[in-house]
N, C-alpha and C positions, 0 to 999 in steps of 0.2 A: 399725214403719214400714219401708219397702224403702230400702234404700238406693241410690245408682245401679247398681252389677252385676246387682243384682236384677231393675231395672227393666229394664236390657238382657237379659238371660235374659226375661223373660218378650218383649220385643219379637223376638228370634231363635228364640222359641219360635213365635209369631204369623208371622212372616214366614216361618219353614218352611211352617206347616200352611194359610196363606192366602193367601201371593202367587198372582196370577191367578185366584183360586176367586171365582164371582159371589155376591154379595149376594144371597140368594132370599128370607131371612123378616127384616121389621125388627119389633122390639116396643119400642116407646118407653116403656115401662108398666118403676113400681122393679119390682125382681125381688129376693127373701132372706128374704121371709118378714117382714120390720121391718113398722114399725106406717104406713108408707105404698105398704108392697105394692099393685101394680095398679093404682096412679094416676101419671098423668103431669106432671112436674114441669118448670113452665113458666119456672122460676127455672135450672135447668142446663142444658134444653135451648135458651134464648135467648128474647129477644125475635120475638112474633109467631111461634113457634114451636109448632105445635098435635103433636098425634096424627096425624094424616092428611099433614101437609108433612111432617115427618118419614122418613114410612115413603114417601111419592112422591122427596122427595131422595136416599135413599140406595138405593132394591129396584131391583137386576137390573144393577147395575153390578158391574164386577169391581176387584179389589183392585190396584191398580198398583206400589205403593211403602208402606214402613212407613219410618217417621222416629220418633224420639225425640228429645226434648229436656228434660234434666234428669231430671221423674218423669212428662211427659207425653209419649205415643206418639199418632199419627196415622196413620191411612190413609189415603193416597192415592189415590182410586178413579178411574175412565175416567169419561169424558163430561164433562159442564158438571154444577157444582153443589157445595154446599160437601164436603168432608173430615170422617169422623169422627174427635174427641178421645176419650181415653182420660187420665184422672187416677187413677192408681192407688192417691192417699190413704194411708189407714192401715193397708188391709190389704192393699193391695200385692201383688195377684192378678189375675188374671186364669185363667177356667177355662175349656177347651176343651173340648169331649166326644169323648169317646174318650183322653182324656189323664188321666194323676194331675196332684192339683193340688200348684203345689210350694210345698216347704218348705225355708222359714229355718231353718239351726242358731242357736242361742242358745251364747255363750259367756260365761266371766266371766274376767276378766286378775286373777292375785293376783301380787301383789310381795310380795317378799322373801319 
């Protein structure tokens, strides 16, 4: 699980690669291969929240502002309409194309 530096490295990773760059493809559909790949989940994306509002709320806007708070990041985007969230959960990634994806060291503290 990420802990806050993490989470901030990947938000200064994002806010390099995406301030200002427009929105052009949305896909509300999970994405990993898991056993609910390709369906869209009407439980995280909200209330009254379809496939189609979705991809109309956020295509063609550009990225204004990245904010973090805690282990959730948001973008800020131009025009009317809401913000995307970002929960980075358990695995605490985020993957860009054209980027490595990164990686936690693991350590263990011995005494004495």
């Amino acid at each position: 699980m990420p802990e806050l530096p993490e989470v901030e490295a990947v938000r200064l990773l994002m806010e390099k690669n995406c301030m200002g760059k427009r929105v052009r493809v949305v896909s509300p559909f999970e994405q990993g291969g898991g056993a609910r790949n390709g369906q869209f989940d009407d439980i995280v994306m909200g209330e009254g929240a379809n496939a189609a509002s979705i991809t109309a709320a956020f295509g063609q806007r550009n990225v204004k502002a990245l904010h973090r708070r805690g282990k959730q990041i948001w973008f800020e985007l131009s025009g009317e309409g809401p913000s995307i969230l970002f929960h980075l959960g358990m695995t605490g990634t985020v993957v860009l194309e054209g980027h490595d994806v990164m990686k936690y060291k693991a350590f263990k503290v011995c005494l004495g």
